[in-house]
ZAZA-978984 format. One record per atom (N, C-alpha, C, CB): x, y, z; residue in three letters. Coordinates in steps of 0.1 Angstrom, whole numbers, padded with zeros to 4 digits, always signed. Last residue first. Glycine has a CB too. Layout:
// ZAZA-978984
XYZALA;...
This chain:
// ZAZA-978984
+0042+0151-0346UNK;+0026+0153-0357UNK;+0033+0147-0372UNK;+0019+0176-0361UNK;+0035+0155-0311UNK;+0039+0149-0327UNK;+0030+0151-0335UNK;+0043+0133-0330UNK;+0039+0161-0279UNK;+0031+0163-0290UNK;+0038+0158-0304UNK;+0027+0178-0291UNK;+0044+0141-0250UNK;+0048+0146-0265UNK;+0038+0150-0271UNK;+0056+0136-0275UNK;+0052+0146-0215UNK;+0034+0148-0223UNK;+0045+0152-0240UNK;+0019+0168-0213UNK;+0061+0127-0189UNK;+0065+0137-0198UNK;+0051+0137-0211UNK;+0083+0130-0203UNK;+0062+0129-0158UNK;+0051+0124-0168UNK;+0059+0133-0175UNK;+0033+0127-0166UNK;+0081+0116-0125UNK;+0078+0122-0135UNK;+0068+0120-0151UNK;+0089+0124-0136UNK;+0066+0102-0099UNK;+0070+0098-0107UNK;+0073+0109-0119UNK;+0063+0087-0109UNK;+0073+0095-0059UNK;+0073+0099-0072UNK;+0074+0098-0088UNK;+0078+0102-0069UNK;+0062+0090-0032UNK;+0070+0084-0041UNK;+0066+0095-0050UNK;+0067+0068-0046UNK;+0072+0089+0010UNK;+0068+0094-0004UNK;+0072+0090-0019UNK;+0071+0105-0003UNK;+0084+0058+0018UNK;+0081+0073+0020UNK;+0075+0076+0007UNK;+0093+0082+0024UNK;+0083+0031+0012UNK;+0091+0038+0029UNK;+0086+0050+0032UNK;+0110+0042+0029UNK;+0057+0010+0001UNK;+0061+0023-0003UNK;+0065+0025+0014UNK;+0048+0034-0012UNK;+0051-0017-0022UNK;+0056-0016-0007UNK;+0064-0001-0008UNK;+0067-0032-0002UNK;+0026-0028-0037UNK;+0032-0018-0038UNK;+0038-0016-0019UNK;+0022-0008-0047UNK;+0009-0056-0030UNK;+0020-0060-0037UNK;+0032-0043-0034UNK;+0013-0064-0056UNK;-0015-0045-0025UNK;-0003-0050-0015UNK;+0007-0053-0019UNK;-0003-0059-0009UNK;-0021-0018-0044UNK;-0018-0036-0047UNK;-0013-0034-0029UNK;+0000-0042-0065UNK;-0038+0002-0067UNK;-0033+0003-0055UNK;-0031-0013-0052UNK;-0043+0011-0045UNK;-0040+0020-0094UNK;-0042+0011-0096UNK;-0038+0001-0080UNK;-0037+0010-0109UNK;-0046+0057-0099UNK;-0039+0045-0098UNK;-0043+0031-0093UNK;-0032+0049-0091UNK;-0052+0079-0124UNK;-0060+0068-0117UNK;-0049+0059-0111UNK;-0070+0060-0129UNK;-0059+0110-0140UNK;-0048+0101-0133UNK;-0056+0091-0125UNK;-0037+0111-0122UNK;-0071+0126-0165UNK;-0073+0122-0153UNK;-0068+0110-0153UNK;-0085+0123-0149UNK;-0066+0153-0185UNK;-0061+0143-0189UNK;-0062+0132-0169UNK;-0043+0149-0199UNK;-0077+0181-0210UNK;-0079+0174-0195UNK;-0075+0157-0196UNK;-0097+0177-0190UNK;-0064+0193-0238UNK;-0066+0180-0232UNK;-0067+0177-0221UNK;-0058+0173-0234UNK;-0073+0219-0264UNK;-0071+0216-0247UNK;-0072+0204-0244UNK;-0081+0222-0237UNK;-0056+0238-0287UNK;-0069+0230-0280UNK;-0059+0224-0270UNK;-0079+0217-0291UNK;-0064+0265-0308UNK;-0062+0262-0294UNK;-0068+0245-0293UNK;-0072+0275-0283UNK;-0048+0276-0337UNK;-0060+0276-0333UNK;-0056+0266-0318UNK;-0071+0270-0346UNK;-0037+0300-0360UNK;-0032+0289-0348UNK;-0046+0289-0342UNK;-0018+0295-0337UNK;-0054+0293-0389UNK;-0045+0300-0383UNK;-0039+0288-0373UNK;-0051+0314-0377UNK;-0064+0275-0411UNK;-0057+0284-0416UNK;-0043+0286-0407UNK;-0066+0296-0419UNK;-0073+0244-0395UNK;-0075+0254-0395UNK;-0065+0259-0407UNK;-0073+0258-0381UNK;-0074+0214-0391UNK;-0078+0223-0403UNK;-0077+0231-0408UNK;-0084+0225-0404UNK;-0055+0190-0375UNK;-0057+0206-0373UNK;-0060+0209-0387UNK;-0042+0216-0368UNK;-0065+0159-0363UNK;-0063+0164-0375UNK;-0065+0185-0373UNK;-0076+0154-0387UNK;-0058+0136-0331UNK;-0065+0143-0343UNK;-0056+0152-0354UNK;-0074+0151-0337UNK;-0051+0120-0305UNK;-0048+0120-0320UNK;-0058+0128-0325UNK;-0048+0105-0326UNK;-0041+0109-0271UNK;-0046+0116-0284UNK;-0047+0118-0293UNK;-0048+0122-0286UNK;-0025+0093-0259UNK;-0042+0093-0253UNK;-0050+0104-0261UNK;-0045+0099-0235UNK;+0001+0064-0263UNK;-0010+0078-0270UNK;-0019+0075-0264UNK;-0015+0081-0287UNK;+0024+0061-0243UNK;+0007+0058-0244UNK;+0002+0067-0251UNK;-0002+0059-0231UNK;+0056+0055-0240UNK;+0046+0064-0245UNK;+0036+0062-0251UNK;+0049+0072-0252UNK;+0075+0038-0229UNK;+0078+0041-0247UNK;+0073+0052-0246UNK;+0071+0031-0260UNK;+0069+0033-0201UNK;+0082+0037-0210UNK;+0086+0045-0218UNK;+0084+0032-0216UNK;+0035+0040-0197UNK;+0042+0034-0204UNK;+0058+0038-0200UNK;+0037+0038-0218UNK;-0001+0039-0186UNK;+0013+0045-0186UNK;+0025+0040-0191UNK;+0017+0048-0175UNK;-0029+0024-0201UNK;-0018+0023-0191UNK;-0004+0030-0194UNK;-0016+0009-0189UNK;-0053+0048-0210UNK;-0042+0039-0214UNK;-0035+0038-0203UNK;-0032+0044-0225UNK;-0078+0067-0234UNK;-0076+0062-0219UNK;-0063+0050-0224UNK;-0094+0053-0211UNK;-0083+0088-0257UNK;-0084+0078-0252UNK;-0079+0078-0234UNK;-0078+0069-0262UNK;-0101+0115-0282UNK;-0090+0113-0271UNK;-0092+0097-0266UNK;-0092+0127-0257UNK;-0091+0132-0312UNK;-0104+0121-0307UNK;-0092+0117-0290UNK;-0110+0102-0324UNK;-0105+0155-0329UNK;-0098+0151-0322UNK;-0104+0136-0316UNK;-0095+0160-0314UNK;-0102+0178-0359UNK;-0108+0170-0351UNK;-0099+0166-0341UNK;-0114+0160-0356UNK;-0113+0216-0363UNK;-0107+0200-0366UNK;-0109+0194-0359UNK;-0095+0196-0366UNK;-0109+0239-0339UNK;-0106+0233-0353UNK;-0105+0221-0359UNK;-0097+0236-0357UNK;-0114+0232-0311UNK;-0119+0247-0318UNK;-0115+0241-0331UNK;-0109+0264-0312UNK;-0118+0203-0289UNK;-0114+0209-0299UNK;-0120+0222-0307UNK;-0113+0199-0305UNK;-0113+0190-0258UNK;-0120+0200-0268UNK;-0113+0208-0280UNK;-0125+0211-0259UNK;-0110+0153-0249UNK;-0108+0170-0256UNK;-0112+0176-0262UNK;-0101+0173-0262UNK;-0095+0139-0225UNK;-0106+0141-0228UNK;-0108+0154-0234UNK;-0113+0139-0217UNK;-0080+0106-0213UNK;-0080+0121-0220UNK;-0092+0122-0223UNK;-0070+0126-0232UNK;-0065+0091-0187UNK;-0079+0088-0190UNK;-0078+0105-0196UNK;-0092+0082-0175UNK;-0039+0067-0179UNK;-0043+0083-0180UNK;-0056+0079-0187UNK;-0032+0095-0191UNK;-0028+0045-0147UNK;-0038+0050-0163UNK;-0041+0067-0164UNK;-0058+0041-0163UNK;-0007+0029-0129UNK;-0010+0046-0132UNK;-0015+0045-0146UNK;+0006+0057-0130UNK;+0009+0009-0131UNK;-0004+0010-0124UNK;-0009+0024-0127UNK;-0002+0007-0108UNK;+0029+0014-0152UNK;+0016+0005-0155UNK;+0005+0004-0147UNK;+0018-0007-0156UNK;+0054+0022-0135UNK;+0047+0025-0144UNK;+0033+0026-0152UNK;+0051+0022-0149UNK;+0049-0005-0101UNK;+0050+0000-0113UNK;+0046+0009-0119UNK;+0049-0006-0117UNK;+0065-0004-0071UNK;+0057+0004-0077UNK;+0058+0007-0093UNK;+0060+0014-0069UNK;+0087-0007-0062UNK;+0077-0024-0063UNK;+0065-0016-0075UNK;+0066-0032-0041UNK;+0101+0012-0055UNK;+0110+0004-0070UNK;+0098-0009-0067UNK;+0135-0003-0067UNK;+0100+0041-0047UNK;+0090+0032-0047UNK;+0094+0020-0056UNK;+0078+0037-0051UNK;+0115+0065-0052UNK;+0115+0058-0031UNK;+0106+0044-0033UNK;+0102+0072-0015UNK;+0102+0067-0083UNK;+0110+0069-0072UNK;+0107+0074-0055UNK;+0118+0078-0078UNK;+0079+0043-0098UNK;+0081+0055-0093UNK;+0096+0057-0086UNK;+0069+0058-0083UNK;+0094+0028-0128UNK;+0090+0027-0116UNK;+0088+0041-0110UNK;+0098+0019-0110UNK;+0102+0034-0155UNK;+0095+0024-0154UNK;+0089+0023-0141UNK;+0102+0015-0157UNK;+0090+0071-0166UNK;+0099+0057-0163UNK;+0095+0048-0157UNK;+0110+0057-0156UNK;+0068+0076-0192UNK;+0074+0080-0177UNK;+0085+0067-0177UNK;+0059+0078-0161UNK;+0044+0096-0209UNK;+0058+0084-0211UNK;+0057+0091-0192UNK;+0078+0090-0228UNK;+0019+0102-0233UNK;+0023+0108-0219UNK;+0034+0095-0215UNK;+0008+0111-0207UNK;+0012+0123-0266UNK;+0017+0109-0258UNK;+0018+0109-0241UNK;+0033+0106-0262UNK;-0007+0134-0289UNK;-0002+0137-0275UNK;-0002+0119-0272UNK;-0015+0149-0262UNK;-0007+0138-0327UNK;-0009+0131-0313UNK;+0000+0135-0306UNK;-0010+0116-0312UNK;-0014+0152-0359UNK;-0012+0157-0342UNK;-0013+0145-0333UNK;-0024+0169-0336UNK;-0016+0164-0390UNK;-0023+0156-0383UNK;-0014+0154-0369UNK;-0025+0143-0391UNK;-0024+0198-0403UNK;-0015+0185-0401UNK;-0018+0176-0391UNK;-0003+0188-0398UNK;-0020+0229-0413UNK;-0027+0219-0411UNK;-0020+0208-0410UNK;-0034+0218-0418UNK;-0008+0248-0387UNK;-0009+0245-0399UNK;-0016+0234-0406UNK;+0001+0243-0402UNK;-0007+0260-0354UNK;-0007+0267-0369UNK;-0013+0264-0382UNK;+0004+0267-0373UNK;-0023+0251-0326UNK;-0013+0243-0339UNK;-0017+0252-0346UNK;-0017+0226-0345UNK;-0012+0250-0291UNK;-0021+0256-0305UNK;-0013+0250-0318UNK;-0021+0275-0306UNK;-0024+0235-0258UNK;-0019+0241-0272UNK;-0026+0248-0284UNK;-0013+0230-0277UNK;-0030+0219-0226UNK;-0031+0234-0235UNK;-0020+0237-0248UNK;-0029+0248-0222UNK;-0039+0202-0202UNK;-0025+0201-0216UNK;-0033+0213-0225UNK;-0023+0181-0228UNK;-0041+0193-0171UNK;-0048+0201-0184UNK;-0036+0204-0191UNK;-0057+0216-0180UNK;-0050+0167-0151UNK;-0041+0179-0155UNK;-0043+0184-0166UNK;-0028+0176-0156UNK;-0067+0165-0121UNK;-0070+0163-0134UNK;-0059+0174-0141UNK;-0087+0166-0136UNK;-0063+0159-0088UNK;-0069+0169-0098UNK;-0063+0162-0113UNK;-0064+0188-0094UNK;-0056+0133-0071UNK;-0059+0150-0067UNK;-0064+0159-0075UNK;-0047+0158-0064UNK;-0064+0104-0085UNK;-0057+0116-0083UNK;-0060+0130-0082UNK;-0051+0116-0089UNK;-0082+0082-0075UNK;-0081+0086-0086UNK;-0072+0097-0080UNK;-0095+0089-0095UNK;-0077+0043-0071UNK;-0068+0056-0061UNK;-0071+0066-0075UNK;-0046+0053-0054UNK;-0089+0013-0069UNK;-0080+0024-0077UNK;-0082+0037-0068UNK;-0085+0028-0094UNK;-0094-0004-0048UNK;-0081-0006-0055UNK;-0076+0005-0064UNK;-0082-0017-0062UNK;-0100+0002-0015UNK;-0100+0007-0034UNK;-0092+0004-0034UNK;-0102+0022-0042UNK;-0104-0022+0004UNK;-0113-0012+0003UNK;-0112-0005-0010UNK;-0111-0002+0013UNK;-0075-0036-0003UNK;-0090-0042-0001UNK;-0100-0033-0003UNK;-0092-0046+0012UNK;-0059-0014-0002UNK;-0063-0022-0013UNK;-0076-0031-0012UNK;-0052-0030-0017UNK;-0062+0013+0024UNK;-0066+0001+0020UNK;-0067-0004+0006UNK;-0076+0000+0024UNK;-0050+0043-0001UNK;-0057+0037+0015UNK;-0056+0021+0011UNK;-0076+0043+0020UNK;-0032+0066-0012UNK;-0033+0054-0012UNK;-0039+0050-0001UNK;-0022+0049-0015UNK;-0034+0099-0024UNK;-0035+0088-0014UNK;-0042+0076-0012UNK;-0039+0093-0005UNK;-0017+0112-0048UNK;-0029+0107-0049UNK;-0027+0097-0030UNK;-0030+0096-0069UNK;-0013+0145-0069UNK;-0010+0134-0057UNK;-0022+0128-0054UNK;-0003+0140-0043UNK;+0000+0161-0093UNK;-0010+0157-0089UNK;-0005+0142-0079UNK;-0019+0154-0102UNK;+0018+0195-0106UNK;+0019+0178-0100UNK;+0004+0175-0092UNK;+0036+0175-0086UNK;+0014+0212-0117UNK;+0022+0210-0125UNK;+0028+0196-0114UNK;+0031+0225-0127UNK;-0025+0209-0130UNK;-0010+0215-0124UNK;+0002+0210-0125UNK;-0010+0215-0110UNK;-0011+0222-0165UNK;-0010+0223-0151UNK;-0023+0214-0147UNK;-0011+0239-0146UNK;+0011+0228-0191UNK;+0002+0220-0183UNK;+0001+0222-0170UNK;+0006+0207-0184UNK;+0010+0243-0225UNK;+0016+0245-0211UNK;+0005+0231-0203UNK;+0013+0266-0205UNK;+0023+0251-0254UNK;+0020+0239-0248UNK;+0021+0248-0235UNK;+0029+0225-0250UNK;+0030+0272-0280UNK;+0024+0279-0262UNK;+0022+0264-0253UNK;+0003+0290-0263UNK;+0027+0257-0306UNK;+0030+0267-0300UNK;+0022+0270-0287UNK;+0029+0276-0309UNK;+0036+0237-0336UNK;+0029+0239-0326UNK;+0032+0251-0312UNK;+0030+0226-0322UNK;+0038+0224-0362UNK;+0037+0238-0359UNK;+0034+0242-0346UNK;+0028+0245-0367UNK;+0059+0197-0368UNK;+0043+0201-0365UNK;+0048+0216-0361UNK;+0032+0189-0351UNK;+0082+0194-0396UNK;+0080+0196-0382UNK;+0067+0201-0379UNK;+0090+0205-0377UNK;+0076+0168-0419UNK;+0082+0179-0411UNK;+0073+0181-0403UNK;+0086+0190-0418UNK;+0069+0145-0427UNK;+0084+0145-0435UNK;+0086+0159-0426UNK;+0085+0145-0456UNK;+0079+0132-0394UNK;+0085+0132-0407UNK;+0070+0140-0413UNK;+0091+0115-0413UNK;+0086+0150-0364UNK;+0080+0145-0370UNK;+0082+0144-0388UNK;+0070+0149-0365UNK;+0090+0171-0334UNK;+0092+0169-0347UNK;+0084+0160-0354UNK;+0102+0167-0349UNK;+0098+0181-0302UNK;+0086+0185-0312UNK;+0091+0177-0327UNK;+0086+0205-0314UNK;+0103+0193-0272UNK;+0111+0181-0281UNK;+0097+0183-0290UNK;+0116+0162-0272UNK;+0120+0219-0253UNK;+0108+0209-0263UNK;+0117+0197-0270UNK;+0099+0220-0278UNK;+0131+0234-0243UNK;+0134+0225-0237UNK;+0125+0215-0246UNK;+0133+0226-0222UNK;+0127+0263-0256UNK;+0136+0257-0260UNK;+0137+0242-0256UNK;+0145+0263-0258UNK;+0097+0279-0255UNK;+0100+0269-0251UNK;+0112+0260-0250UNK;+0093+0266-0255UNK;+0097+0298-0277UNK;+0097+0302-0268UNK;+0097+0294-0254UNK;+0089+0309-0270UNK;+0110+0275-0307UNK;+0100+0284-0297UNK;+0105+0291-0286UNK;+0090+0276-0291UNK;+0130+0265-0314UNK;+0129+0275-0315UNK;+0122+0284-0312UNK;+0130+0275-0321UNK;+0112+0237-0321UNK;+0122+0236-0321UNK;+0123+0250-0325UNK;+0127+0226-0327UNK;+0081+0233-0304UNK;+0085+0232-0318UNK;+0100+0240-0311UNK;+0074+0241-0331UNK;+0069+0212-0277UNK;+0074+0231-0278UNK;+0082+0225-0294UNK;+0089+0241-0259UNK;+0069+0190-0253UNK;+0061+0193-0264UNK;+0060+0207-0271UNK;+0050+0189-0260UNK;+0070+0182-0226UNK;+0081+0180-0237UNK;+0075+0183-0252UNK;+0088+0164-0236UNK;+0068+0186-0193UNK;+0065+0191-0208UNK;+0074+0191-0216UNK;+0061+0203-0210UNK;+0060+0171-0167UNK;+0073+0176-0176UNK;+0068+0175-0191UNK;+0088+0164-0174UNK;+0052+0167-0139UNK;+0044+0172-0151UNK;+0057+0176-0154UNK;+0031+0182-0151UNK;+0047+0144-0116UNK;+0047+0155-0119UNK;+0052+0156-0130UNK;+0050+0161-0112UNK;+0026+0129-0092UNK;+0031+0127-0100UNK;+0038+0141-0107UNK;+0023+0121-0106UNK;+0031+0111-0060UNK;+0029+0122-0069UNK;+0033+0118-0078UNK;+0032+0134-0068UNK;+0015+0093-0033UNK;+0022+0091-0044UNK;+0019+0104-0050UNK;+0018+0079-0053UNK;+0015+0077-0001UNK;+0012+0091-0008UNK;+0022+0089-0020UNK;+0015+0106+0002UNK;+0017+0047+0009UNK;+0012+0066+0016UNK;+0009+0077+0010UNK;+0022+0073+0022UNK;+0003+0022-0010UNK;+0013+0033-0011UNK;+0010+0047+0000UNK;+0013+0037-0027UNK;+0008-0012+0000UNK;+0000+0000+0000UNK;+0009+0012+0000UNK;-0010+0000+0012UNK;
């Protein structure tokens, strides 16, 4: 049973030269247009009680992925982590599901639900129509999955890194 688990929010989703430099953005045959990503909050914690009583544990608040896309072109959000939390090495990646959910101003979208990954769980995909830059928003809710199996000393942690591609 875990005491208290966070998670927290590393944005890796900013076009190459933005106002963002720490991005990671690209895609064949070229680069998605993308601009202003931001997420908050910028960590969500979740208290672990009894596994018997819940097994899932939903998290503190719901994180919100905010962008804009310029050009037309087709777009998915990923969300990646490492394999275990940290203070927590019984504590897998995989207990932790994202569940997305999105409003779109241009074009389409279509969002999903996924166990947390390594590699990176797409939880979104759609198509930007627009001319201009146009906004859209991914509320994205944290669930954990609570075991006897998870043997937690102290607080854990996991970083979320969120890609946009296109």
């Amino acid at each position: 049973m875990l005491p208290q688990v966070f998670l927290a929010a590393i944005l890796a989703a900013t076009p190459q030269g933005a106002a963002h430099p720490e991005a990671i953005i690209g895609g064949a045959p070229r680069a998605l247009a993308v601009s202003g990503p931001t997420v908050t909050p910028a960590s969500i914690s979740f208290t672990a009680t009894n596994p018997d009583n819940a097994a899932t544990v939903t998290g503190s608040a719901s994180a919100v992925l905010r962008f804009s896309i310029a050009a037309t072109s087709n777009w998915s959000v990923a969300v990646s982590a490492p394999a275990s939390f940290t203070n927590c090495s019984t504590v897998p990646v995989t207990a932790v599901t994202a569940t997305a959910t999105c409003t779109t101003t241009v074009g389409t979208s279509n969002c999903t639900s996924g166990a947390l990954s390594t590699g990176g769980t797409t939880i979104a995909t759609g198509r930007h129509t627009g001319s201009g830059a146009d906004a859209y928003t991914i509320t994205i809710a944290f669930t954990l999955a609570d075991s006897w199996a998870y043997i937690a000393s102290a607080a854990c942690s996991l970083a979320v890194t969120y890609s946009i591609t296109g």
